[in-house]
N, C-alpha and C positions, 0 to 999 in steps of 0.2 A: 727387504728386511726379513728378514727369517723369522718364525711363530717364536722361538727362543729369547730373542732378542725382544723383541716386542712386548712377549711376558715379565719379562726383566725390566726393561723400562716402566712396564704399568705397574711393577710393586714398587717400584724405585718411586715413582710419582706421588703415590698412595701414601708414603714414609714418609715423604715430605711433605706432604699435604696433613698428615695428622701431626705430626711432629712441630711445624706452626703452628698448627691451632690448636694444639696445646700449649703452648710456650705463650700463644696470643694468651690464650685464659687462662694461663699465672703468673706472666708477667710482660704486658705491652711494651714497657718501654726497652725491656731488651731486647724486643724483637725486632723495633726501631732500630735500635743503635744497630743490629748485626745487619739488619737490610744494609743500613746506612753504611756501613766499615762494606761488604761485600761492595757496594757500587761505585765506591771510591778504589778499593783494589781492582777493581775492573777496569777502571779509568784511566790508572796510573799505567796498570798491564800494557792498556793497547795504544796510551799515550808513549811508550817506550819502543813497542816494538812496530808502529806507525812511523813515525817521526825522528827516531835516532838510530833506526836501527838500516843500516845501508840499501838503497833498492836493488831488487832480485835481479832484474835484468841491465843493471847498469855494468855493459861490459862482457855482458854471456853470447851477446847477439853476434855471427858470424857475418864478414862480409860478404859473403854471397848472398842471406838471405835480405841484407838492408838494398842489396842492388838489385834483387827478386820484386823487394817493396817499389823501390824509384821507377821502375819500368812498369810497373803495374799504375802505379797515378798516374805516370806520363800517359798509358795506354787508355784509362779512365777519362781525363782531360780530353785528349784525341779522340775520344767517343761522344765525349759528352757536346763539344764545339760544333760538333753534324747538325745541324739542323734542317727541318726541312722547308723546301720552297713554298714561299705563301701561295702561288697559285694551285698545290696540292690539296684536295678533298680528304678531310678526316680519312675518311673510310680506305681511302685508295692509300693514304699514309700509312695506317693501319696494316691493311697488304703488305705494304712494301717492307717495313717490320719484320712482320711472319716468316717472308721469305730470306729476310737478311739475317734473321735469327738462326734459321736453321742451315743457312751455310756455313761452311768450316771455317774459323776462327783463326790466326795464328794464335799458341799458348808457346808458354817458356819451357815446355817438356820435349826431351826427341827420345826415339823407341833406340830400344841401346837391343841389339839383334841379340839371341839367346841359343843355345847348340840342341835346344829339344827337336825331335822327330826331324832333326837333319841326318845325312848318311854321311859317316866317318870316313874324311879323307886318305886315312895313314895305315887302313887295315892295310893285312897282308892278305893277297891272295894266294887261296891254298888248294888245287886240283886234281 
């Protein structure tokens, strides 16, 4: 947030802070009632655009990324089923971790080859 914004905010707060309490000490009961009417419209607001108003992602989602998702839990699942042999010491399972952690993984990504700092097939040569 920027010093601007933040000054603006603190008079904005300030405004309304004096501007209830005034309103409290000349007249309570409308200050009631406008509480009251704001929390009801607030209600209604987020009762409307909660609940009737269509979900965002129903129908955005592509299918490649839903088949990105299924291979990813099946991959989860198939990791998680590993367990290790009861006759293995903490510690030595620990190890064996470390070292399973840091080797290469398959992921869903492959390197799609790129033409930088290659040398161009098609020049001509000129002598």
């Amino acid at each position: 947030m920027s010093w601007k914004s933040k000054i603006t905010a603190a008079v904005l707060f300030i405004l309304v802070g004096i501007g209830l309490l005034s309103q409290l000490a000349h007249d309570p009961w409308s200050l009631v009632k406008t509480i009251a009417a704001a929390v009801i419209f607030a209600g209604v607001f987020y009762f409307v655009f909660t609940r009737l108003s269509p979900s965002r992602t129903q129908g955005t989602t592509d299918s490649g990324y839903q088949k990105a998702l299924r291979q990813q839990k099946n991959r989860i699942k198939k990791q998680g089923t590993e367990q290790p042999a009861p006759h293995v010491s903490a510690a030595k399972f620990k190890k064996m971790n470390r070292l399973k952690a840091s080797a290469r993984r398959d992921h869903p990504f492959r390197v799609i080859e790129g033409k930088k700092n290659k040398p161009k097939t098609n020049e001509t040569k000129t002598s």
